[in-house]
C-alpha positions in Angstrom: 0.0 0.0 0.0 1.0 3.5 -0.7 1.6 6.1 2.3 -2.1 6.7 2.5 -2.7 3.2 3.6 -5.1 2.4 0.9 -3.4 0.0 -1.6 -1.8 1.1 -4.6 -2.1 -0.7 -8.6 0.6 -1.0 -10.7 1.2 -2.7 -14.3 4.7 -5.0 -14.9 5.6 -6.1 -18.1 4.9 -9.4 -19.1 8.8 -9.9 -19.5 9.7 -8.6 -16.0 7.8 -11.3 -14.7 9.4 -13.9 -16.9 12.5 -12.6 -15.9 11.6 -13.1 -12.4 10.5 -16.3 -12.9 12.8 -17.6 -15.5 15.2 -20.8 -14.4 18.2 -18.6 -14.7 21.4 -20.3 -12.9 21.5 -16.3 -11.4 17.4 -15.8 -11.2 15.4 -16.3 -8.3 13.8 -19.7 -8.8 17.4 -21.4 -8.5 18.6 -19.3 -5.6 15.2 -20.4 -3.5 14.2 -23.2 -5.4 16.6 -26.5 -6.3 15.2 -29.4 -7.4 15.3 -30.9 -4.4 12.1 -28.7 -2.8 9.5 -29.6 -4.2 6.4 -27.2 -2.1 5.9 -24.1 -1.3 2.9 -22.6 1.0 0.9 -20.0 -0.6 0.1 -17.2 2.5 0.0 -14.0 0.8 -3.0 -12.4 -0.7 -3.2 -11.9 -4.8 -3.0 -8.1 -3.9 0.3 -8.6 -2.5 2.9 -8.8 -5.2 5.2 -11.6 -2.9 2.1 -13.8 -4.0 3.9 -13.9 -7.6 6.8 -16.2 -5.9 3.8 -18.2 -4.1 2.3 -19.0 -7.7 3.6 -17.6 -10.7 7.3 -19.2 -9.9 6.3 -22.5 -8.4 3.8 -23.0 -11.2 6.7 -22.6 -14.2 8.7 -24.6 -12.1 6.4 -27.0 -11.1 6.2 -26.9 -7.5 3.6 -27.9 -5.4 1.7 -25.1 -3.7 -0.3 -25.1 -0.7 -3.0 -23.0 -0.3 -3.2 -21.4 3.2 -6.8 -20.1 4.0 -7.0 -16.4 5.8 -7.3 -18.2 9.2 -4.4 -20.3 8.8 -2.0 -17.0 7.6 -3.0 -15.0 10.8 -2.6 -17.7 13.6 0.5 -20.4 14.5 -1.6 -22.9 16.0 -3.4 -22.9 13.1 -0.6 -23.1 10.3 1.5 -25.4 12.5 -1.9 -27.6 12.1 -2.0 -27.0 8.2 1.5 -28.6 7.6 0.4 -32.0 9.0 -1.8 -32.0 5.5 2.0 -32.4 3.9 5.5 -31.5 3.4 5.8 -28.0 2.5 9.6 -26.9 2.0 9.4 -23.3 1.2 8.0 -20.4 2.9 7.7 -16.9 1.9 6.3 -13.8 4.3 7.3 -11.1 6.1 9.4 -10.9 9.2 6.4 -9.4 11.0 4.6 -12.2 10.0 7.3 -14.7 10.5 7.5 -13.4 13.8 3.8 -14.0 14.2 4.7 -18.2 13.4 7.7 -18.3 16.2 5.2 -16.5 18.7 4.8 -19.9 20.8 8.0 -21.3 21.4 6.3 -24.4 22.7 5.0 -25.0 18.7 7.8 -24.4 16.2 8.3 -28.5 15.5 6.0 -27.8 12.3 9.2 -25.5 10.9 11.4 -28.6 10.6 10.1 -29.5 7.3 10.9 -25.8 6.1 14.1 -26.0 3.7 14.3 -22.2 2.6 12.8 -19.5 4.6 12.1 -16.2 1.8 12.0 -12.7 4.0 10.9 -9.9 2.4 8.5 -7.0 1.6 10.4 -4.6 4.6 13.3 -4.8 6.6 15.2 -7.7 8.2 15.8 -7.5 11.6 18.8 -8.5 12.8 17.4 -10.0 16.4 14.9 -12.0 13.8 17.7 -13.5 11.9 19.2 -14.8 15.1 16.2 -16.2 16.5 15.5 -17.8 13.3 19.1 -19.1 13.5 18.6 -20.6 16.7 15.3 -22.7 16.1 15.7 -23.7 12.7 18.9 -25.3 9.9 16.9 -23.7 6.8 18.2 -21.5 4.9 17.2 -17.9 5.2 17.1 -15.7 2.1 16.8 -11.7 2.6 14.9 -10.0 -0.7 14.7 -6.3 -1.5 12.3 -4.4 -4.0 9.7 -2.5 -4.6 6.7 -4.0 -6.4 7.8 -1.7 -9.0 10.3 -4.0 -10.3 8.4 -7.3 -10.1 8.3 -8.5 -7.1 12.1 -8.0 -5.8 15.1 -6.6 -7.2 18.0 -8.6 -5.3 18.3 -11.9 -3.0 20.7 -12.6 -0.6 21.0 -16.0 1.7 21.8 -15.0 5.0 24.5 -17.3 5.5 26.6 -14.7 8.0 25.5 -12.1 11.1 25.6 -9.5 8.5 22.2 -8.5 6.7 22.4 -7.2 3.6 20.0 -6.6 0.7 22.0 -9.0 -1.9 22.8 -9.0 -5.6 20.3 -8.0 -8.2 18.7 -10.8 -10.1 19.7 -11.8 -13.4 19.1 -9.1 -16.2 19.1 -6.2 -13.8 21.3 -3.7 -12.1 21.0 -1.6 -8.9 22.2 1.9 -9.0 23.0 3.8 -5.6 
């Protein structure tokens, strides 16, 4: 949403969003998305432009997506009980919302089937990224961008202490 709260609509190109989506060795879908993950849970409303990596990208890649229901996005007891329905390996939000989903530390055992956690759509918080470090082996991946630019403009796995905003993806270029 814009500064006025109410939410803003915007046009990409068609080949901004192939871009993004496009198996790439430098592109998003390889960075977040190996062979070897096969799911990805779907939490994000159609309004919200992270729901592009939710549906767009696992659907040219042909991932599995899971469909969380508005309940299940806004509550950890209920999304812990959602990913008994199956193996889900990738999960995209926001780090308010991820903090939401590590609320109960008593409940976190439905994370361990998480392989790649994608945070994005404002700041990562360092505290965050150390708590996540603590309860969970997945790999964390930072993004930065503005809907703007389709979805995100660079990717970085958090692999260090040291949060950063990453390298663009393939076929673009950040300017400071």
């Amino acid at each position: 949403s814009g500064s006025t709260g109410k939410p803003k609509g915007l046009t990409i190109c068609h080949r901004n969003a192939i871009n993004f989506s496009h198996s790439n060795p430098l592109n998003v879908i390889n960075k977040i998305i190996p062979d070897t993950d096969h799911s990805i849970l779907a939490i994000s409303s159609t309004s919200f432009d992270m729901s592009v990596t939710e549906t767009l990208l696992p659907l040219i890649a042909g991932i599995t997506i899971y469909l969380a229901d508005d309940e299940q996005v806004i509550s950890q007891q209920k999304l812990s009980e959602f990913f008994q329905t199956g193996q889900i390996d990738i999960l995209e939000t926001t780090p308010t919302k991820m903090r939401l989903y590590i609320a109960d530390r008593n409940n976190l055992q439905y994370l361990d089937s998480i392989k790649a956690f994608v945070l994005g759509g404002e700041s990562l918080p360092a505290d965050l990224h150390r708590e996540l470090r603590t309860i969970t082996n997945a790999r964390i991946f930072n993004n930065y961008g503005p809907a703007e630019t389709t979805v995100w403009s660079t990717i970085k796995e958090m692999t260090g202490d040291d949060i950063t905003i990453g390298k663009p993806i393939a076929n673009t270029q950040v300017y400071i």
